[in-house]
C-alpha positions as CSV (number, residue, x, y, z in Angstrom):
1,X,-6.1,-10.4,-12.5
2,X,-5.0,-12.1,-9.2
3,X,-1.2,-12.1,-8.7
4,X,0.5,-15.1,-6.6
5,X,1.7,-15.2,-3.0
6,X,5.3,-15.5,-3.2
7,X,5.7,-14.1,-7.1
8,X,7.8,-10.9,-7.8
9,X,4.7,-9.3,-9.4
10,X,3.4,-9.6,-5.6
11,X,6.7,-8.3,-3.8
12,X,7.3,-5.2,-6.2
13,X,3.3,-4.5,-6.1
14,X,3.8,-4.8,-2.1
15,X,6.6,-2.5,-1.9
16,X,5.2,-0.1,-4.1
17,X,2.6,0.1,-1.7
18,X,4.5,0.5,1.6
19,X,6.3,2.9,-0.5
20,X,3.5,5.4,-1.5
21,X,2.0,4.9,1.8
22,X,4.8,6.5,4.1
23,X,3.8,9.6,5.8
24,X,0.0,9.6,4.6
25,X,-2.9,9.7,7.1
26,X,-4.6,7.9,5.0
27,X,-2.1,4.8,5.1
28,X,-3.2,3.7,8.5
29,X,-6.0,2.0,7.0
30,X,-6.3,-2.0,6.2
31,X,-5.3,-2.8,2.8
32,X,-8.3,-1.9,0.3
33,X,-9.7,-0.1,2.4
34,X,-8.2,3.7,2.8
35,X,-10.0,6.7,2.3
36,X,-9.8,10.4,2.4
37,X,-11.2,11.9,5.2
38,X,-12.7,14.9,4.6
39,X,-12.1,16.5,8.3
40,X,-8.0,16.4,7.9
41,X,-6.7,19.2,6.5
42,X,-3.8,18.1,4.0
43,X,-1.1,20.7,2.7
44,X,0.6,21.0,-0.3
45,X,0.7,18.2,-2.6
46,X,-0.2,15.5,0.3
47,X,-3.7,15.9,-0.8
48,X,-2.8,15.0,-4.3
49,X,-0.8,12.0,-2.8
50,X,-3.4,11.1,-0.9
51,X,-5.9,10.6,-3.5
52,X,-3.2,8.7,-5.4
53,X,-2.5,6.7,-2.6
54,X,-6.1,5.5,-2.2
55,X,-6.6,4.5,-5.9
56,X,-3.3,2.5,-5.5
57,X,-4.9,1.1,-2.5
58,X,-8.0,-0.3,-4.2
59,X,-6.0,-1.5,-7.3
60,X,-3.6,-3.6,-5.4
61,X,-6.1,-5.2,-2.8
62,X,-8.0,-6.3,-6.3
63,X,-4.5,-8.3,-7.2
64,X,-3.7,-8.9,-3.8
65,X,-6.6,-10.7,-2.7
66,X,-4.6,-13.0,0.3
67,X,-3.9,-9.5,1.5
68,X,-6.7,-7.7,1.4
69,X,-8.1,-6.3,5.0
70,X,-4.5,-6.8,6.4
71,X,-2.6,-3.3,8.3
72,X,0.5,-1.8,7.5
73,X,2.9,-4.0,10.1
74,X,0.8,-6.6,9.0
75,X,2.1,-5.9,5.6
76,X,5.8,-4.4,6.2
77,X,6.8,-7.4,8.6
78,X,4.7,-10.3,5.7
79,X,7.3,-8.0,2.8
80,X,10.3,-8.0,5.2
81,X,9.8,-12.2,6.1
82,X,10.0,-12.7,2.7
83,X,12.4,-10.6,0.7
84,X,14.4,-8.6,3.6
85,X,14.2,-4.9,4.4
86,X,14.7,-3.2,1.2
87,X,11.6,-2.2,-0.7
88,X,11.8,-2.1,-4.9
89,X,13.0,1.0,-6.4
90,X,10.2,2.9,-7.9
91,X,10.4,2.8,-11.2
């Protein structure tokens, strides 16, 4: 299912997105197209986050296909141009 530039399906998706992203390695990827790199050595529960991360990666470039293949500051400034600074609370 392919979710609408502009809608607020897109802009809590987004922000959930940014959200799960901060302070991965893995997040410096394009949008769809993260991975876990087997040569980082993750601690703690980052590795489980990681994983998470990616999945949540692939799902949301599948309903964000005007997206897809765009980078983080790609991303956060596109979220920020259209509704402000503050990302949805996770919910």
């Amino acid at each position: 299912m392919t979710i609408q530039p502009g809608s607020e399906e897109e802009r809590l998706l987004l922000g959930r997105w940014i959200r799960k992203g901060q302070g991965l390695i893995v997040a410096g990827s394009a949008l769809g197209e993260s991975y876990i790199d087997p040569k980082v050595k993750r601690e703690g529960d980052a590795a489980a986050k990681s994983e998470e991360y990616v999945k949540l990666d692939r799902e949301i470039a599948e309903k964000l296909p005007h997206l897809k293949g765009k980078f983080r500051y790609e991303l956060e400034k596109y979220f920020r141009d259209r509704w402000g600074p503050y990302l949805p609370r996770e919910q």
